[in-house]
TORLOTI-762915 format. One record per residue (C-alpha): x, y, z; residue number from 1. Coordinates in nm, 2 decimals. Layout:
@px->X	py->Y	pz->Z	n->NUM
...
//
This chain:
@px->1.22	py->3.40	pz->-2.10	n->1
@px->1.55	py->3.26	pz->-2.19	n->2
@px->1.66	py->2.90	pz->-2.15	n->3
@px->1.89	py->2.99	pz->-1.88	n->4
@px->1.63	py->3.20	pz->-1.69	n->5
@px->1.43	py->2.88	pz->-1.72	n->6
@px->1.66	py->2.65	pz->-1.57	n->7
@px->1.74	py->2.80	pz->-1.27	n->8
@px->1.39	py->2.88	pz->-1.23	n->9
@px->1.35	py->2.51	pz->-1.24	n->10
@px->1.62	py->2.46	pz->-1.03	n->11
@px->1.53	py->2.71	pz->-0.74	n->12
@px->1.14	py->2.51	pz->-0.73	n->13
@px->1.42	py->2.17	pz->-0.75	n->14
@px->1.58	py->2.26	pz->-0.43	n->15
@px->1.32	py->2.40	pz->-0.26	n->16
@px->1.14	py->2.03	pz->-0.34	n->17
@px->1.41	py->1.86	pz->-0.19	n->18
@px->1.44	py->2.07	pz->0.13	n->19
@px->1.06	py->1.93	pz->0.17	n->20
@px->1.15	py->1.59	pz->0.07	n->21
@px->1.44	py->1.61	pz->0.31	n->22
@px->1.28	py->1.68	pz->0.63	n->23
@px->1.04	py->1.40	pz->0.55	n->24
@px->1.27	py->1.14	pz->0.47	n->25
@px->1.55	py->1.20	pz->0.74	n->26
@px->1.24	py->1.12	pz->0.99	n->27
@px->1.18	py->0.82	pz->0.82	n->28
@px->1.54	py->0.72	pz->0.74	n->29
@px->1.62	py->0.78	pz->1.14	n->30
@px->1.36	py->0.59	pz->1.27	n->31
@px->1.43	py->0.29	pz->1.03	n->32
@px->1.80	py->0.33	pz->1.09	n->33
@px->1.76	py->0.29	pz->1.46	n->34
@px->1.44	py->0.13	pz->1.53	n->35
@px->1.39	py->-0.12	pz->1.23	n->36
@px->1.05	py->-0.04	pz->1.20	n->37
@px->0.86	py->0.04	pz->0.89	n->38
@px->0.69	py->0.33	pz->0.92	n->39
@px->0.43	py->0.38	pz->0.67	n->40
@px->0.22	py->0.60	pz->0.95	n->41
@px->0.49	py->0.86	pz->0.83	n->42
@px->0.29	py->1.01	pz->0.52	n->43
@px->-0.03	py->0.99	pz->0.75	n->44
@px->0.16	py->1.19	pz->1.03	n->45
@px->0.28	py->1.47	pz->0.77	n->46
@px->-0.04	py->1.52	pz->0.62	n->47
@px->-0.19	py->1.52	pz->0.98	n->48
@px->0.07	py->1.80	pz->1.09	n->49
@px->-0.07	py->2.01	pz->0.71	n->50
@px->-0.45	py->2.02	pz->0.85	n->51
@px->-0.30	py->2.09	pz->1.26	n->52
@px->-0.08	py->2.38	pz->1.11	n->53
@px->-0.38	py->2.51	pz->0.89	n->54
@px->-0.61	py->2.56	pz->1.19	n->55
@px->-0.36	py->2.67	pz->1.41	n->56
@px->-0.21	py->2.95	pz->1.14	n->57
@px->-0.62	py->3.04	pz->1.06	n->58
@px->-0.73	py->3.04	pz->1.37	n->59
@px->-0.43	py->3.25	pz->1.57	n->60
@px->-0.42	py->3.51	pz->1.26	n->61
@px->-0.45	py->3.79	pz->1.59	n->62
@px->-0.14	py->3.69	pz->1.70	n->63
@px->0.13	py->3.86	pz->1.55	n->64
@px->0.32	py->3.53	pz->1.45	n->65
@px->0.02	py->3.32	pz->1.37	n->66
@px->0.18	py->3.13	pz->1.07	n->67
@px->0.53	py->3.11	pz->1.27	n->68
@px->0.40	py->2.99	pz->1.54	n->69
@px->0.20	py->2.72	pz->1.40	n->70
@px->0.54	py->2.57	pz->1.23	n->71
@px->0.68	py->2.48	pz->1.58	n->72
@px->0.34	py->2.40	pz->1.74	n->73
@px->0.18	py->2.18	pz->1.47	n->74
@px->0.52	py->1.96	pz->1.43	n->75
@px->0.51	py->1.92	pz->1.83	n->76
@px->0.14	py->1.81	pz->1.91	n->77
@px->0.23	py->1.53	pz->1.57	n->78
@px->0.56	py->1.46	pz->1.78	n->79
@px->0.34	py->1.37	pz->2.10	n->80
@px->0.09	py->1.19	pz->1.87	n->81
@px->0.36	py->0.99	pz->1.71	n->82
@px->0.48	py->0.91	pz->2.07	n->83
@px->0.18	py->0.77	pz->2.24	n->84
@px->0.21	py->0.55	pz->1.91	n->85
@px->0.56	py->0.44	pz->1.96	n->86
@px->0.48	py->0.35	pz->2.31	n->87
@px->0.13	py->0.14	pz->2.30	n->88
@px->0.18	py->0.00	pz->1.94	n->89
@px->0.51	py->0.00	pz->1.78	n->90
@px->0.71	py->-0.08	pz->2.09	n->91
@px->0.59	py->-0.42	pz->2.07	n->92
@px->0.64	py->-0.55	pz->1.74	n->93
@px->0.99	py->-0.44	pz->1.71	n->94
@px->1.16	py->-0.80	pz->1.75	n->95
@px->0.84	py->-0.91	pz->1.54	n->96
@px->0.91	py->-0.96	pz->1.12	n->97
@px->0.86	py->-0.70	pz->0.96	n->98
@px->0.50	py->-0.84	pz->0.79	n->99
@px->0.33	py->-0.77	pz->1.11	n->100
@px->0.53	py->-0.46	pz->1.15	n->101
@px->0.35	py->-0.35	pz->0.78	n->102
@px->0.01	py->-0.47	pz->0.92	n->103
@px->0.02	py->-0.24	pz->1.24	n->104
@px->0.14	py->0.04	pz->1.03	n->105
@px->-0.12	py->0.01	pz->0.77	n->106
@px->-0.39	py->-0.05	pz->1.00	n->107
@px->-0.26	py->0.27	pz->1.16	n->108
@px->-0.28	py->0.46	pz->0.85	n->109
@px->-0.64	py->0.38	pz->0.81	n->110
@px->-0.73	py->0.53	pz->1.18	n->111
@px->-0.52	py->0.82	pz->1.13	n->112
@px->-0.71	py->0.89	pz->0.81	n->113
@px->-1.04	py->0.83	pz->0.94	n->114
@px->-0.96	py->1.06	pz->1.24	n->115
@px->-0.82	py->1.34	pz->1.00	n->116
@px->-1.10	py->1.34	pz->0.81	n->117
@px->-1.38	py->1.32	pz->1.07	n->118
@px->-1.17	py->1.66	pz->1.24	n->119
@px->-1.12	py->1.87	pz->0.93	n->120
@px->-1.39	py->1.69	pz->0.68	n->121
@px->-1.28	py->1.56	pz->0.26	n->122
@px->-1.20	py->1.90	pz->0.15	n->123
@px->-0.86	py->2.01	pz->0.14	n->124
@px->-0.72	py->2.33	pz->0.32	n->125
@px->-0.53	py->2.60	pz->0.22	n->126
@px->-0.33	py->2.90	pz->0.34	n->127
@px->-0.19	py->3.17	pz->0.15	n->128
@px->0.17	py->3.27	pz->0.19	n->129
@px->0.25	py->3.40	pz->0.51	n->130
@px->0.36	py->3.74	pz->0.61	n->131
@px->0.69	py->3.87	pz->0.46	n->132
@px->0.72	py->3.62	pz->0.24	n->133
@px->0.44	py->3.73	pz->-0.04	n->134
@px->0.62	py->3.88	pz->-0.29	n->135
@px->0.96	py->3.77	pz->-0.50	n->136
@px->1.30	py->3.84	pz->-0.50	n->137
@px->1.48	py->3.98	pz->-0.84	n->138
@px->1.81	py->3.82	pz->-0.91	n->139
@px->1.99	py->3.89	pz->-1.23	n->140
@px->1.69	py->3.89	pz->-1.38	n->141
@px->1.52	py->3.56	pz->-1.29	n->142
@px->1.22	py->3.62	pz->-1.05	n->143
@px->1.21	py->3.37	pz->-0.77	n->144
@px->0.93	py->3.35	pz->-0.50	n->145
@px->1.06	py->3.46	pz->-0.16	n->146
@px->0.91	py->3.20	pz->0.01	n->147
@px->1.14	py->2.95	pz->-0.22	n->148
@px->1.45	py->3.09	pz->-0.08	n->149
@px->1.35	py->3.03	pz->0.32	n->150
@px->1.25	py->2.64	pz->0.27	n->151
@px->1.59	py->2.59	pz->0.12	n->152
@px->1.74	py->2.76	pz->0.38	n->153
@px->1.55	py->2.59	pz->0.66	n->154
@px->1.60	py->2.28	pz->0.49	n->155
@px->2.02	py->2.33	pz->0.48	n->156
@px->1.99	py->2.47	pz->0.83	n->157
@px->1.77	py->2.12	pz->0.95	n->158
@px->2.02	py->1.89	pz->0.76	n->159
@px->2.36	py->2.02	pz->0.90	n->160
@px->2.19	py->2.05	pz->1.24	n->161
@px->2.07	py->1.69	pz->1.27	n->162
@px->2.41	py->1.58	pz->1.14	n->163
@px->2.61	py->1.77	pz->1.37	n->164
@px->2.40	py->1.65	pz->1.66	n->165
@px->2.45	py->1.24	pz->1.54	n->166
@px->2.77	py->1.31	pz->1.48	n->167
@px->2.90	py->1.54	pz->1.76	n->168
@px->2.70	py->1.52	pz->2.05	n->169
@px->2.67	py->1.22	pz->2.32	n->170
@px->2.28	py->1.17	pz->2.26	n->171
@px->2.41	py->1.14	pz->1.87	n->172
@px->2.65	py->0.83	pz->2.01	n->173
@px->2.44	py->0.71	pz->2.18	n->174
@px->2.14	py->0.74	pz->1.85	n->175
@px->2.47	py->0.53	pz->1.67	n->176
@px->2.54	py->0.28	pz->1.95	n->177
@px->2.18	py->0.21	pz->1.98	n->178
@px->2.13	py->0.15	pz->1.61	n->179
@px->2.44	py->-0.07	pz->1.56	n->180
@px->2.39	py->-0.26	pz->1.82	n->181
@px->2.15	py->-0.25	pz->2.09	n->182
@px->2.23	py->-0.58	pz->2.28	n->183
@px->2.60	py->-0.37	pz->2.30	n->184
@px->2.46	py->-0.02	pz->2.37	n->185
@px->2.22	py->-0.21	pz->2.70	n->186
@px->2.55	py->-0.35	pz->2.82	n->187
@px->2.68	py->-0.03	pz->2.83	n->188
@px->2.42	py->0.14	pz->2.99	n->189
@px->2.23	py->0.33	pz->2.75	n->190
@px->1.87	py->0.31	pz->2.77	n->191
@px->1.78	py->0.17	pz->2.44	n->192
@px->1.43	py->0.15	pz->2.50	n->193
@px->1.42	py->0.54	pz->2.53	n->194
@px->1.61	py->0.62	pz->2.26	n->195
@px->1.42	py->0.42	pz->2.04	n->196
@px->1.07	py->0.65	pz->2.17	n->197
@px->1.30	py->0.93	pz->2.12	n->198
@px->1.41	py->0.91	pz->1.75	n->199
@px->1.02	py->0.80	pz->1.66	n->200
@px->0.93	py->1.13	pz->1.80	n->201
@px->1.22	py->1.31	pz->1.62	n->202
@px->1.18	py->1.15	pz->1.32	n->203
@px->0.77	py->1.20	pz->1.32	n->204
@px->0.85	py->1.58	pz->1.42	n->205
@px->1.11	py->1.61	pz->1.08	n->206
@px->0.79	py->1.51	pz->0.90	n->207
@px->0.54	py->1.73	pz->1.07	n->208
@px->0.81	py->2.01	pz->1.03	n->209
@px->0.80	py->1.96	pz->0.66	n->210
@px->0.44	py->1.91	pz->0.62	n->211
@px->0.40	py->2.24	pz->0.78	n->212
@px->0.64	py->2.41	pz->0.58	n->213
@px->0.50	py->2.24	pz->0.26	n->214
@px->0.14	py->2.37	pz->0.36	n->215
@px->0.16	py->2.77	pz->0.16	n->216
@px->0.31	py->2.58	pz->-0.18	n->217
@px->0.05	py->2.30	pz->-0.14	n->218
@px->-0.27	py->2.17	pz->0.06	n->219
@px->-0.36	py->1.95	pz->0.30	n->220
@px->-0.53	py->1.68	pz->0.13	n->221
@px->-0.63	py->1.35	pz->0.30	n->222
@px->-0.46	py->1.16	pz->-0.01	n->223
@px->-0.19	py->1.30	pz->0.02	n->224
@px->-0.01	py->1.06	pz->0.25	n->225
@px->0.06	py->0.81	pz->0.02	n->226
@px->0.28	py->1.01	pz->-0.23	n->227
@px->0.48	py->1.11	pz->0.05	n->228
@px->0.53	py->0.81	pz->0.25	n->229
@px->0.64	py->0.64	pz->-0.15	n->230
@px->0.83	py->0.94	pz->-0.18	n->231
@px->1.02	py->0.93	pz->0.15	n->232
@px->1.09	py->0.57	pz->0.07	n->233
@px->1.27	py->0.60	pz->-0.24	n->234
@px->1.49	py->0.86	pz->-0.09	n->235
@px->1.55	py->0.65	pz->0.19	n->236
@px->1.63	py->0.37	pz->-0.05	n->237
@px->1.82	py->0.57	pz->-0.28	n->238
@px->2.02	py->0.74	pz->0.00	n->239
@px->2.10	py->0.44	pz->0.19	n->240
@px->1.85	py->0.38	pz->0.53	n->241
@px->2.04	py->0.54	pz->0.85	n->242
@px->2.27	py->0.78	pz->0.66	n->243
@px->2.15	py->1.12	pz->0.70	n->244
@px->2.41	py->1.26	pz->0.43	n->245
@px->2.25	py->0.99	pz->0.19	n->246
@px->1.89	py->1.15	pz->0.26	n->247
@px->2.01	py->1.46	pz->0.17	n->248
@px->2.21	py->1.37	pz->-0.15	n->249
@px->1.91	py->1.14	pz->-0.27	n->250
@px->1.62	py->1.44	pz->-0.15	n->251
@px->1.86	py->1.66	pz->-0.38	n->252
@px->1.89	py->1.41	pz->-0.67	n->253
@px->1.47	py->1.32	pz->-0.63	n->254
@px->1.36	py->1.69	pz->-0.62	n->255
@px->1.55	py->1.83	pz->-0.88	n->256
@px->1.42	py->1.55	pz->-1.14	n->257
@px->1.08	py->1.56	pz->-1.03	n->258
@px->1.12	py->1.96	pz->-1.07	n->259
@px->1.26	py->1.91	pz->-1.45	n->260
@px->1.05	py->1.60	pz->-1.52	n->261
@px->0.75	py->1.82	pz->-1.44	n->262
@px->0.90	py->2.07	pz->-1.71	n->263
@px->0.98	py->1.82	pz->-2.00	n->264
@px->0.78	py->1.46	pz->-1.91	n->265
@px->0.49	py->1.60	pz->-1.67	n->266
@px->0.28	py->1.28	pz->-1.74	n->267
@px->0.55	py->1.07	pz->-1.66	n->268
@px->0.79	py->1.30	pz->-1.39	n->269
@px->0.70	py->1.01	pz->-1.12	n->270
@px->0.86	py->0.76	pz->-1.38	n->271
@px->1.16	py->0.91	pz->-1.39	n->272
@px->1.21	py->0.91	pz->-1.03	n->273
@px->1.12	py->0.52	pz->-1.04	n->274
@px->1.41	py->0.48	pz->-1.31	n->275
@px->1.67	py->0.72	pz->-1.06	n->276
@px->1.61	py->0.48	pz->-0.80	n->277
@px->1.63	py->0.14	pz->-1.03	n->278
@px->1.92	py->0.27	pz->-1.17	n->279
@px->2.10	py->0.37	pz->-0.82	n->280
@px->2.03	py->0.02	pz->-0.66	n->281
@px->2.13	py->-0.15	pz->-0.98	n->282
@px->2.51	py->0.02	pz->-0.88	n->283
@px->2.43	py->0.06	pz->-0.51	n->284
@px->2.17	py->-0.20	pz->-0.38	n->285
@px->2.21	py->-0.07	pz->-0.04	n->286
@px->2.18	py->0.27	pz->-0.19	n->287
@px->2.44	py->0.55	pz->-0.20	n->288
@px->2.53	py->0.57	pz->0.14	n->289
@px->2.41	py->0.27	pz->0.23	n->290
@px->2.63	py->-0.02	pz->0.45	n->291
@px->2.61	py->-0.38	pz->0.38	n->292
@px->2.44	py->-0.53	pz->0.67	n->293
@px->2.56	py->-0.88	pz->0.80	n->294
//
């Protein structure tokens, strides 16, 4: 194998390890944008999504779309989940500091854990690659798994939809008015209070979507949820908190040197991420995208 073949090879696993790491972190970067929350229940809600999606895709293997099916209806029951815990927790410490805002979160963390592993057990749980997407696809002579190509694609396809809709579309203004200024955005009628339930579900459905999407190139693993929730806040950081086009540059940027780290440093590949993001706030503090706050 040439070193050509090798670095796109690398740099097909890059991107599709971005596309992941995207659809995490925009759920976290919209929900800390807007709401001002800290959200470490993310990782816990991704990983929780990974063991949903693996008995949904198991258990309806009859149905025709077993697998598919599973990717919309795992991300959704996490949505509600992440909902009901928007509403009765997280709803009231908003205006608190952001201390107590860690302690609920982390306490949550713990239950969500516990519950995961009391459901599925400690072992973690695998699927194979679903139908269609088992084989590879030839390309001037550089083999790439098939199932590479569609969690690019969906991740592209996620990140210009979300940004069209924040950009272009009243509920998108209204995301923006809401997360500039809320006081403003009451006065003007919008119901910040909903909005604010609305993006946590969104944003905990970005994860579950990712988590589900991650499951055939990984497994659902109960520690798992603290490498992404540390992953999804350095690209957060790096990208600038709020900015979706930041997420998506620093997703690119985290999973193409984690993908090349792995190949040249694979001890260290989680160093070299650390040094990206030192390095990025040294020039940027409020990362690439990132606005000054007042």
């Amino acid at each position: 194998m040439g070193l050509s073949t090798i670095i796109i090879t690398q740099l097909l696993a890059g991107l599709s390890r971005a596309s992941v790491l995207f659809l995490l972190s925009s759920g976290l970067s919209l929900i800390f944008g807007v709401n001002k929350v800290i959200a470490f229940t993310h990782g816990s809600l991704y990983v929780l999504t990974m063991y949903i999606s693996f008995t949904l895709a198991t258990k309806m293997t009859t149905l025709l779309f077993g697998f598919w099916l599973s990717l919309l209806l795992a991300p959704l029951c996490v949505a509600a989940v992440a909902t009901l815990l928007e509403v009765v927790f997280f709803r009231r410490v908003y205006d608190k500091e952001h201390l107590m805002q860690l302690v609920l979160a982390m306490g949550l963390v713990y239950v969500l854990g516990d519950v995961t592993k009391f459901i599925w057990g400690p072992l973690p749980k695998t699927i194979g690659m679903p139908d269609g997407f088992t084989g590879s696809v030839r390309a001037a002579g550089i083999i790439v798994p098939s199932y590479y190509l569609l969690v690019i694609a969906a991740g592209a396809a996620t990140a210009l939809s979300l940004w069209a809709t924040i950009q272009k579309t009243s509920f998108g203004r209204r995301i923006r008015a809401s997360a500039a200024d809320p006081n403003m955005a009451k006065a003007l009628g919008v119901n910040v209070s909903a909005i604010k339930t609305a993006i946590f579900a969104l944003g905990s459905f970005m994860a579950g979507f990712a988590g589900a999407l991650n499951l055939p190139l990984s497994s659902a693993s109960l520690g798992a949820d603290a490498e992404a929730t540390v992953l999804a806040f350095i690209i957060v950081i790096i990208g600038g908190a709020g900015s979706i086009m930041g997420t998506f540059v620093a997703a690119l940027i985290v999973g193409i040197v984690d993908s090349f780290g792995i190949l040249v440093v694979p001890r260290f590949a989680i160093v070299v991420i650390y040094l990206v993001m030192v390095v990025v706030l040294l020039v940027r503090p409020y990362g690439i995208f990132g606005k000054v706050t007042q």
